[in-house]
N, C-alpha and C positions, 0 to 999 in steps of 0.2 A: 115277092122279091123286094128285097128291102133296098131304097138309096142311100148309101153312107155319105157321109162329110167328106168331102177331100180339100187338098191342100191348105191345110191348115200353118197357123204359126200360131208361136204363145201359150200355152198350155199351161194352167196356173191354177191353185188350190191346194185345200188336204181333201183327202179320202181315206175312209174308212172304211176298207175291201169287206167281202162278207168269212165268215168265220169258216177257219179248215177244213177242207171237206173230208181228209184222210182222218183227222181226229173227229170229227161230228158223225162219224160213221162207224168208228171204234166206241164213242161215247154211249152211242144206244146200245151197243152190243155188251159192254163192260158192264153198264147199269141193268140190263136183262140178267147178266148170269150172274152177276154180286148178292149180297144180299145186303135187305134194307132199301132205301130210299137215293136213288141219286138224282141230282140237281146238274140243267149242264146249263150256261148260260153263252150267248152269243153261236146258239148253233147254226149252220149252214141249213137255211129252208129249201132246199133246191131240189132238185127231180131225183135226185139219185140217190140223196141223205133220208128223203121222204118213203125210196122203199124199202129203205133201209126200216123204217120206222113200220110200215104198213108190214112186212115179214116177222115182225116180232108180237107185231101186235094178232098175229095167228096164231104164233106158238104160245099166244096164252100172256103175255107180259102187260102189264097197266102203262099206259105209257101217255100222258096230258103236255096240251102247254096253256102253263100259267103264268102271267105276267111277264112274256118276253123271257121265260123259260121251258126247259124241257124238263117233264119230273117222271122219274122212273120207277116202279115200285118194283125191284129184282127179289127173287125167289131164290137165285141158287140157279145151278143148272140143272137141279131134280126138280124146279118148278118149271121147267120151258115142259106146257105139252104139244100133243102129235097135233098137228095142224088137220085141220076140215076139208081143205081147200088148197091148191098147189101156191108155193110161194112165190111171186114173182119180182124177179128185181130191175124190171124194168133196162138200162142201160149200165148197172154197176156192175162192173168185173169186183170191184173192192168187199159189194155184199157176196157176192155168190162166193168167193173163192174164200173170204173168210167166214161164211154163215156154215158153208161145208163141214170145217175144221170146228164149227160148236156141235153140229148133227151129228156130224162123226161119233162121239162119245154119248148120243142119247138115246133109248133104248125104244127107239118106234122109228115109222117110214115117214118121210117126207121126199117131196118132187118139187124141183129147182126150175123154172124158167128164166126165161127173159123176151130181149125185144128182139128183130133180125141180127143188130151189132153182135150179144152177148152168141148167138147162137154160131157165129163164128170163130170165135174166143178159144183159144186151147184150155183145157180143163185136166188133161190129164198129168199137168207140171203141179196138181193139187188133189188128184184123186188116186194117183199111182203110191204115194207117201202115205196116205192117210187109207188105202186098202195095208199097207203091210204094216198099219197098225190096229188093223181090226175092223175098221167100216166096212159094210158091203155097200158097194155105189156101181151103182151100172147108168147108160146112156147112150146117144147116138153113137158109134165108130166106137165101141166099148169103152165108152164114157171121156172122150174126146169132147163132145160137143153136147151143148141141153138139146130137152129138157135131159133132165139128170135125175137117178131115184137114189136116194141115199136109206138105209136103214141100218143105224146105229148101237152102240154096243159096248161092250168091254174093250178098253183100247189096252197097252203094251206101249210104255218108251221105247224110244228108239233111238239110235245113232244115223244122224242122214248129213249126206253135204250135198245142197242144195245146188242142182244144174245149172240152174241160172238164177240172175240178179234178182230176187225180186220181193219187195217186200210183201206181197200179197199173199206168196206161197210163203213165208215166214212167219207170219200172223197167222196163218191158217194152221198151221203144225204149233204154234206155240197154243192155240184155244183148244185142240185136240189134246199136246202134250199137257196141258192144265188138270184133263181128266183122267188121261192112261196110269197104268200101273208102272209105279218106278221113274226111270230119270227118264227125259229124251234131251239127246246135244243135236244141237243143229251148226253147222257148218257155215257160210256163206260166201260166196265167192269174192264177192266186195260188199264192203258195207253198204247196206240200202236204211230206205228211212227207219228210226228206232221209235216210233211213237207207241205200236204194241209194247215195246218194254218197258219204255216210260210208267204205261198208264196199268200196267200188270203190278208196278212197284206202289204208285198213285193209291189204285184199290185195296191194297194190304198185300200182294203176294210176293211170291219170292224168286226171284231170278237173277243168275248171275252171266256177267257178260267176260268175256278174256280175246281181246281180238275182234277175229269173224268166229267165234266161236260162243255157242249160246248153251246154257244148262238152264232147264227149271224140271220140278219135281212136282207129280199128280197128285191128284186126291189135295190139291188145295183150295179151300175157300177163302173167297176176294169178299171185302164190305161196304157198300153204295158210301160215297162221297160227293162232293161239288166239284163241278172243273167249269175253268173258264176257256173257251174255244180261242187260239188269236187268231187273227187275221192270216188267210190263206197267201201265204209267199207264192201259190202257182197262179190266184187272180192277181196279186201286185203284181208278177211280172208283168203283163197285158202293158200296164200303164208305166212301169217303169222302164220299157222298151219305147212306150210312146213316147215319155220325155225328154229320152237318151234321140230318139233321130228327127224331132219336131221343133225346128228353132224358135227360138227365144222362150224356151217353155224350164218350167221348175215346178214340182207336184214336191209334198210331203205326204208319204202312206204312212197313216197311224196305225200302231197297236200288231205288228205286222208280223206272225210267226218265225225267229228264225235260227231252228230245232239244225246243227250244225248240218247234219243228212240231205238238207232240206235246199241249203243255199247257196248253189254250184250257179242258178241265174247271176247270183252277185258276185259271187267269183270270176265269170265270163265278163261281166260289165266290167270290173276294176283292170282285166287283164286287155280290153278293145278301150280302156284310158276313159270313161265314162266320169262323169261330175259329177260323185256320190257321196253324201255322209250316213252312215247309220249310227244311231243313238239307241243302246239298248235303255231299257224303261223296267219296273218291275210293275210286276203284274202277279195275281192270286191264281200262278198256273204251273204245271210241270213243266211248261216248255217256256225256253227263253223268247221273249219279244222285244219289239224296240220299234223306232218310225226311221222311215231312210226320206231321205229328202235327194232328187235325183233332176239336173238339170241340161239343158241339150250340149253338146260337145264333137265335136271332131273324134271320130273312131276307127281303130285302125284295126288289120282284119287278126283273127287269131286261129288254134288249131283246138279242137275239143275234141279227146280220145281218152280212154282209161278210166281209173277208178273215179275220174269225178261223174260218168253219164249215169250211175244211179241217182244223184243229187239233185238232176236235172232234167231228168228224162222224161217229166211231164211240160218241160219249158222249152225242147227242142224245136215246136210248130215256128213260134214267139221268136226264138235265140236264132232260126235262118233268117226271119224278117228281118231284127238287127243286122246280121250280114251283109244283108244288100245294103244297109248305108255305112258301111265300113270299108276303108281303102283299104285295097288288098283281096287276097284268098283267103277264105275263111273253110274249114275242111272240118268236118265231124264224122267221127272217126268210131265203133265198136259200139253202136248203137241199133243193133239188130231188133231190140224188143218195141221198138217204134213201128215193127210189122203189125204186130197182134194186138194193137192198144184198138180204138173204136174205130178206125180204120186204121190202113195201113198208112201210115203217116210218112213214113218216107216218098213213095211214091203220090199220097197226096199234098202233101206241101209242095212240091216239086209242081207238079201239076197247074195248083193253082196260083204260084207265083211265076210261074211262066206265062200265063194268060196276062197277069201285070205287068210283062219286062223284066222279071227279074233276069239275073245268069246266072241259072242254078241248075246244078244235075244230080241226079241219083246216082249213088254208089249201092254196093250191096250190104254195107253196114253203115250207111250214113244220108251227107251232099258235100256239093264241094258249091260253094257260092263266089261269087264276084263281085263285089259291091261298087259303091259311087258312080252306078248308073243310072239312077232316077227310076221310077216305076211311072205305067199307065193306066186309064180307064180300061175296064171290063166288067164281063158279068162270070164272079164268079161263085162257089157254092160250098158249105160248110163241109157239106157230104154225110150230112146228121152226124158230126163230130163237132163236141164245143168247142172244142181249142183251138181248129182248125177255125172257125166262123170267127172267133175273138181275133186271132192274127190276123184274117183278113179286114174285119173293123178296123184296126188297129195302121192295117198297110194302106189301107184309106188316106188316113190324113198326113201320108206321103206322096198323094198319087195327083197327077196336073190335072186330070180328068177322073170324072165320075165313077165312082162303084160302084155296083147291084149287087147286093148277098141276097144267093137262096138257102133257103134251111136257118133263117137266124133262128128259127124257135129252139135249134139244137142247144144252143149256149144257155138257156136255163136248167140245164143240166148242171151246172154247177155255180154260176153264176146268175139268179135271175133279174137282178138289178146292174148289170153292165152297161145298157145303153145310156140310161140315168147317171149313173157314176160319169159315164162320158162324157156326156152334156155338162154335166158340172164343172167339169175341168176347161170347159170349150168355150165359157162364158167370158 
């Protein structure tokens, strides 16, 4: 059990967050089935990106790092072969649910695990689409839940409009739609993050977007490039929520991804009156970056519902923290997929911000929070969820009295240098 810092003031520096974990995990996968050589620079080394790496490297893919790069040596998708060995992706919904949609399309058996989190995970919002395009996948609860056997094949485009928000089951029918015969359109209910289409454009391919509505066309071949990783907008949040409720404090996050999909945190900050500037920067990448400089302020409470909670829906843990030091009711609103993330997030944010004092309750699509009431000492616990462990670090050095995290090893899941970064700012 770890002791946090509490009640802090002043919070001062730059930082330079670690590189995206949604794009560092598409990057191995693009550079696996491309062909040719791909370079990715500033990748995310963290637990979840790494088995990303360690599953590719079964299916037969060269995959090094050289000089504070990742180098990729891609075959094509007719060079992935049939693995020895079951793949396991450890804690990532983002490898399994889009590693499916490449197996999908390849013509031998492979077996998907993961850790207890994953084995909770729904899976058939990605195996249901991609059986009525020709995979055979079977698993627990008829492929509801891993391990999962996928044996792959000749796929068929397809017309689908996607149940729920999600970019994960988007990604995973666009690397399947990659290989199927003919068009596949995909639908989407609200726009979710677009980094797959980005980086499908990035590698040489072809897709066109109109709306929520998506086309690409099979049987095309992608060609290995260089991408430069920015800065993950869901680890700045952490710290750009610390700045926002920690007086006398001002941080600048360099280099800091922000791909529009992406940055609903900073929409929320500017709409609760937050002291923020962002400066976009150019940078050698598909995706737009910039540094936000972000200093503490008086925040008043607001309402989050609709098409912005795909934006943000990795930032919810973080965006109730902020609530509690905001006057007013703060309510989030049509946020249901906060069940099925690596816990169920609504009822554990709820949880452990009531062991601090917060006044916060669960809704059955959200919280509704009260803020500008001060938070307390307690012992509380990640729940082997990083983002949950980050917010509570985080609601630390708001708190009059001591904290104790259990499970901080969770948060090297995607962040493994977060205490470090903090320390820096606290000096």
């Amino acid at each position: 059990m770890k002791q946090l810092t509490h009640n802090r003031t002043g919070l001062k520096g730059n930082l330079l967050v670690p590189g995206d974990k949604s794009i560092s995990h598409r990057s191995i996968m693009f550079g696996a089935i491309a062909n040719g050589t791909t370079t990715v620079t500033n990748f995310l080394m963290g637990q979840d990106c790494l088995c990303t790496i360690a599953c590719f490297r079964k299916l037969g893919v060269s995959i090094e790092e050289e000089a504070h790069q990742i180098i990729i040596e891609g075959k094509g998708f007719e060079g992935l072969q049939e693995p020895t060995d079951v793949l396991d992706v450890g804690n990532s919904g983002t490898t399994i649910r889009l590693l499916l949609g490449i197996l999908a399309g390849r013509p031998f058996h492979a077996t998907l695990i993961g850790d207890h989190s994953i084995g909770k995970r729904p899976m058939t919002r990605v195996t249901v689409p991609l059986a009525k395009m020709g995979a055979k996948i079977d698993g627990r609860q008829n492929g509801e839940f891993t391990p999962l056997s996928i044996r792959g094949g000749e796929l068929s485009g397809m017309n689908y409009s996607l149940p729920v928000a999600s970019a994960q089951v988007k990604s995973s029918l666009l690397f399947a739609g990659l290989q199927g015969k003919g068009k596949t359109t995909l639908v989407e209910k609200e726009k979710t993050r677009d980094h797959t289409e980005r980086m499908i454009k990035q590698f040489g391919g072809q897709i066109t977007e109109d709306g929520l509505t998506i086309h690409i066309e099979g049987g095309q071949s992608l060609k290995g490039t260089s991408i430069q990783v920015p800065g993950d907008i869901s680890s700045a949040a952490f710290f750009l929520v610390a700045a926002a409720i920690v007086p006398d404090s001002e941080i600048t996050l360099k280099n800091v991804g922000l791909n529009p999909t992406r940055t609903g945190i900073l929409e929320v900050l500017e709409q609760m009156g937050a002291n923020m500037e962002i400066i976009p920067t150019d940078a050698d990448s598909c995706e737009p970056v910039g540094d936000i400089v972000i200093r503490y302020s008086k925040l008043t409470a607001t309402t989050i519902q609709g098409e912005i909670i795909p934006k943000l829906i990795d930032e919810l843990p973080i965006i109730a923290l902020l609530a509690t030091a905001a006057e007013g009711k703060t309510i989030i609103r049509d946020a249901q997929e906060l069940k099925v993330k690596e816990t169920n997030r609504i009822d554990t944010v709820v949880h452990e911000l009531k062991k601090l004092g917060a006044n916060i309750e669960a809704t059955e699509d959200g919280m509704i929070i009260r803020g500008g009431q001060g938070l307390h000492g307690a012992n509380v616990s990640s729940h082997g969820d990083h983002r949950i462990g980050m917010m509570l670090a985080i609601a630390s050095l708001v708190s009059n009295e001591p904290v104790y995290l259990e499970g901080e090893e969770a948060i090297s899941v995607s962040y493994p240098t977060f205490f470090a970064d903090l320390q820096q700012i606290m000096k």
